[in-house]
N, C-alpha and C positions, 0 to 999 in steps of 0.2 A: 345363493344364500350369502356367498361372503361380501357381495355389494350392499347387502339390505343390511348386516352386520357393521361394515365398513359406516353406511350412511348413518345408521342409528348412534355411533362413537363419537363423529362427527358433531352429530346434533349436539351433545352431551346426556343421552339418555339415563336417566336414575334408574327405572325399572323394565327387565326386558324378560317377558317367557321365552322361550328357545325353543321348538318343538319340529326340529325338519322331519320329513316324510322323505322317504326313499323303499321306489320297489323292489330293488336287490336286498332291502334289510339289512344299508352298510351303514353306519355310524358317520355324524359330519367331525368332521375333525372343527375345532377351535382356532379362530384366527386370533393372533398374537395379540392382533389391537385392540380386542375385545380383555384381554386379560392383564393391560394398561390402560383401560377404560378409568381416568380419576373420579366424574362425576356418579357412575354405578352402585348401584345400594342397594338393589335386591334383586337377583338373577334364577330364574328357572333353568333348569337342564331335563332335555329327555334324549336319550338315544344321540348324545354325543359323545366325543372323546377329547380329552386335550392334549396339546404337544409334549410330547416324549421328554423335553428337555426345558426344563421351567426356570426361570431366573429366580435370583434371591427374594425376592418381592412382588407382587403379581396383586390384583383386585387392589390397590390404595386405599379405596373408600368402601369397600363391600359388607356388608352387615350381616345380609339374610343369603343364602344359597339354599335352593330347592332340586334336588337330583333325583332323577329317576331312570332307573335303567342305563348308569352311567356309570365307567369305572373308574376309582377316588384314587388316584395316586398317591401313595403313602408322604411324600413330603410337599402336596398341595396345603393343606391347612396351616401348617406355620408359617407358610408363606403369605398368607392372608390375613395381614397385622388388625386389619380391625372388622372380622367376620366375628358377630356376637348369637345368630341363630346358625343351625342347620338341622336338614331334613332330608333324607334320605330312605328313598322306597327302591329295594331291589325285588326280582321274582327269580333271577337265574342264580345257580349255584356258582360260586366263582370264590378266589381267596378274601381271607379273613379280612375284613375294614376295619383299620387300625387307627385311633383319632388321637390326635398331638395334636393340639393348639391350645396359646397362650391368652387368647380370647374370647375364644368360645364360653356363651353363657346359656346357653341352650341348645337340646338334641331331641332330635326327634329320628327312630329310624325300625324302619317298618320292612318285614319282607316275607314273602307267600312261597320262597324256597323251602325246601325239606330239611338244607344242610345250610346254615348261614351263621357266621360268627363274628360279631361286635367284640372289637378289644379296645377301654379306655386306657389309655397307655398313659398317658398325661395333660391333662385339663384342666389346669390351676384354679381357673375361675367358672368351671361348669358347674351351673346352680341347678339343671332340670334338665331330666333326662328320663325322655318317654319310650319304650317299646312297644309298639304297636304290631299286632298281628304275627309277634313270637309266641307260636302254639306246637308246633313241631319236636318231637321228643330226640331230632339228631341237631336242634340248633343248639350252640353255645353262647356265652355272653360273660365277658370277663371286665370288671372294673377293677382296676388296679390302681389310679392315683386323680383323684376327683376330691378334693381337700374340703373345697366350698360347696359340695351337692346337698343341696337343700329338698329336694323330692325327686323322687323315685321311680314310675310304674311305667307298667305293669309287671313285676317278675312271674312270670310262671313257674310252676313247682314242679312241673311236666317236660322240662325241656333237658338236655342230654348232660349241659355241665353247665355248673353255673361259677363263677368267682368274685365273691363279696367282700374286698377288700382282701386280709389275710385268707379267710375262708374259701375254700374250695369244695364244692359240693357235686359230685357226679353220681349217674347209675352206675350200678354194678355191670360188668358188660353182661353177663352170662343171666341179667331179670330185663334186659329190654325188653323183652316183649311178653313178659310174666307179670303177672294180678296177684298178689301188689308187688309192686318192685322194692328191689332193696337199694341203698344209695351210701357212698364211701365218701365221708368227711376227713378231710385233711387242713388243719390248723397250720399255717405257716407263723416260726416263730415271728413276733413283732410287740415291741411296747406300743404302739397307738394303733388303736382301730382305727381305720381309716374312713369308716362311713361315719365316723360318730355325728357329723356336721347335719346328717338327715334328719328332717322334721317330718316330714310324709311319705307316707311310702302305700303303692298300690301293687296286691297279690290276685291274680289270679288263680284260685285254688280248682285244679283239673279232678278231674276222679281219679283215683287209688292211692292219689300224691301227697295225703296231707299231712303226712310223717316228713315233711322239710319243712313247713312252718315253723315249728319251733326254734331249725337250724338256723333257718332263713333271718329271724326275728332278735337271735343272736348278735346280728352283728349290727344293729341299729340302736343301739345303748342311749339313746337321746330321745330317740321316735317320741312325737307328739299326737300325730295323727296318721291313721292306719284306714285302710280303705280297701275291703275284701269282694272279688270278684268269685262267686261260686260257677263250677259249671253246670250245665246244663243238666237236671234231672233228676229223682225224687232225693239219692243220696242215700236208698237202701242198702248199697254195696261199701258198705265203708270200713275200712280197712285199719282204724286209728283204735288202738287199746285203749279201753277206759280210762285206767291211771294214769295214760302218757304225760297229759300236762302238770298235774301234782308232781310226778318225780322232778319235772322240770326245778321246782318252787318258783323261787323271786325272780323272775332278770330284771336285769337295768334296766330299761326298756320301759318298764311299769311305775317308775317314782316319776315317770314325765306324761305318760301317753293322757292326750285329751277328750279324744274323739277317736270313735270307731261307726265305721259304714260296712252293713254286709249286703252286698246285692246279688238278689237270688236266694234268697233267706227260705230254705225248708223245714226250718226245725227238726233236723235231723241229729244225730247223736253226734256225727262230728263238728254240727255248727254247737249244739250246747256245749259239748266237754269244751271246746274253745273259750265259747262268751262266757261260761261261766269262772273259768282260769280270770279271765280279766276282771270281772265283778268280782272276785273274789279279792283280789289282787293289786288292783289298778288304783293305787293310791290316791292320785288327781283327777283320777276317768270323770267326765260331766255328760256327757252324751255317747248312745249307742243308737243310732238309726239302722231300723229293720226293711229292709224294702224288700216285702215278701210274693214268691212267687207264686202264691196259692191265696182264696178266699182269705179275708181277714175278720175272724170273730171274736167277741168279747172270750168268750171261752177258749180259743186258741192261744193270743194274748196272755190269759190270766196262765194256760199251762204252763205255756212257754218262762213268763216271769218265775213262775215257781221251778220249774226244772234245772234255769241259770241260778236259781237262790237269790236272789236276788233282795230278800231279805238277810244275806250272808257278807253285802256289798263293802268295798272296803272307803270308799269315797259316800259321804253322807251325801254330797251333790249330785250324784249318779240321777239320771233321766234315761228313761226306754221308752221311744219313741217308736211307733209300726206304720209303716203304709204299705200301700200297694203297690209293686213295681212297676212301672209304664216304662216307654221310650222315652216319653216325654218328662221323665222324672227329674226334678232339677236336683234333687239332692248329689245326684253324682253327675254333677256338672263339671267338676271340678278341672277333669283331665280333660275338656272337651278343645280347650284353645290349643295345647300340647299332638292335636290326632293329626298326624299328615294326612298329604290328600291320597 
């Protein structure tokens, strides 16, 4: 392997998948000269490792890095002055991946572990940053200093802790595994929100969880466009008090939001008391596309309008649009360039 490495450096290769096979299931270690490679610009990783001891500077020209099943050395990325994506898909439980870099413009990181924890620690120029396949109610996910994030998703409302800038949102430890769980908000002080810079943002909303929307939606004071994943199922269990979103009243959030996407649209009680908070609400709102998971009828439709009020709208430009949900639905195309492999 490290001759075929060696030769490809040589050459001046731009783009190299990495992918060795070994039947003891030992990791190939990284040779040096792959990580002074100048011409290099987008590199795959699977089931390797890199050297213990890294120079001040490393990748010169590297842009994209794709990892999988690779462990991320906490002071690899600032040393990689002009890497602008990354992606990373882990499956095994292992310590928190921590991201510093002064470059990075994009994240993509996905993982099928039970226990996994994302910390943005500092990312100056991070614009997008996608979680993929965080469904897990022991994973965490802490943003802490992402200045220029411009969109968002998926957050789950279902996962163990989450940290939105100041905000910090956890379960209670003693309702993990109680219907519905309870969840302990803590406000750190600060004069700037941190997230205000987000325009999009995408939720996954789990069953029993829907009492953190509101939390969640808190800290995005700018938010233009919202993009709701329902889970799976009629939504006759639903755990959200009537008046919840009234008490809320105004947030910030709503003298901006443009568009809203619900996919997996039941017309259940907790999708109306929501839509109808924003129709009520939603000063600029122009659009709410329904991608519903059940028959679509003229009578369903007209209920449905009428239960969000919709005659009660606070935007005279307001449209409610319905289709039927497919795979093939382009409406929530959106996050599809963002999905690791």
């Amino acid at each position: 392997m490290d001759r075929f490495v060696e030769t490809a450096v040589r050459r001046g290769i731009r783009g190299l998948n990495l992918v060795p096979f070994d039947f003891h299931h030992e990791t190939y270690k990284l040779p040096l000269s792959l990580l002074f490679c100048n011409t290099l610009n987008q590199l795959s990783l699977q089931n390797c490792t890199f050297p213990q001891a890294l120079l001040p500077s490393i990748f010169p020209n590297l842009r994209e890095l794709r990892i999988k099943c690779v462990s991320l050395p906490d002071d690899l990325l600032p040393k990689c002055a002009s890497l602008e994506t990354l992606l990373i898909s882990t499956s095994d439980e292992g310590p928190p991946i921590s991201i510093s870099s002064p470059s990075l413009r994009k994240l993509v990181f996905g993982s099928v572990s039970s226990r996994a924890e994302l910390i943005i620690k500092d990312a100056p120029n991070l614009e997008s940053l996608m979680l993929a396949d965080i469904s897990t109610y022991d994973n965490k996910v802490k943003i802490l200093h992402a200045p220029k994030l411009q969109r968002l998703g998926f957050i789950n409302t279902d996962v163990r802790a989450i940290q939105l800038g100041r905000t910090l949102i956890e379960r209670h430890k003693e309702s993990l595994r109680s219907l519905p769980p309870t969840y302990l908000v803590n406000v750190a002080p600060c004069r700037v929100n941190l997230l205000s810079s987000v325009k999009t943002l995408a939720i996954k909303m789990e069953l029993f969880s829907e009492k953190t929307i509101p939390i969640i939606l808190k800290c995005f004071p700018c938010l233009e466009n919202l993009d709701i994943v329902k889970y799976e199922g009629n939504g006759d269990d639903c755990y959200l008090n009537k008046g919840m979103w009234e008490e809320e009243g105004s947030l910030s959030f709503l003298d901006h939001l443009k568009t809203v996407i619900v996919k997996g649209f039941w017309g259940d009680q907790c999708d109306v008391e929501l839509l109808r908070y924003l129709v009520v609400h939603g000063k600029v709102l122009q659009t709410i596309t329904f991608l519903c998971s059940k028959h679509i009828t003229k009578k369903f439709v007209d209920i449905k309008k009428r239960q969000i009020c919709i005659e009660n709208r606070a935007s005279s430009n307001l449209a409610l649009v319905f289709f039927r949900d497919t795979e093939e639905n382009v409406h929530f195309s959106l996050w599809n360039d963002m999905i690791c492999y």
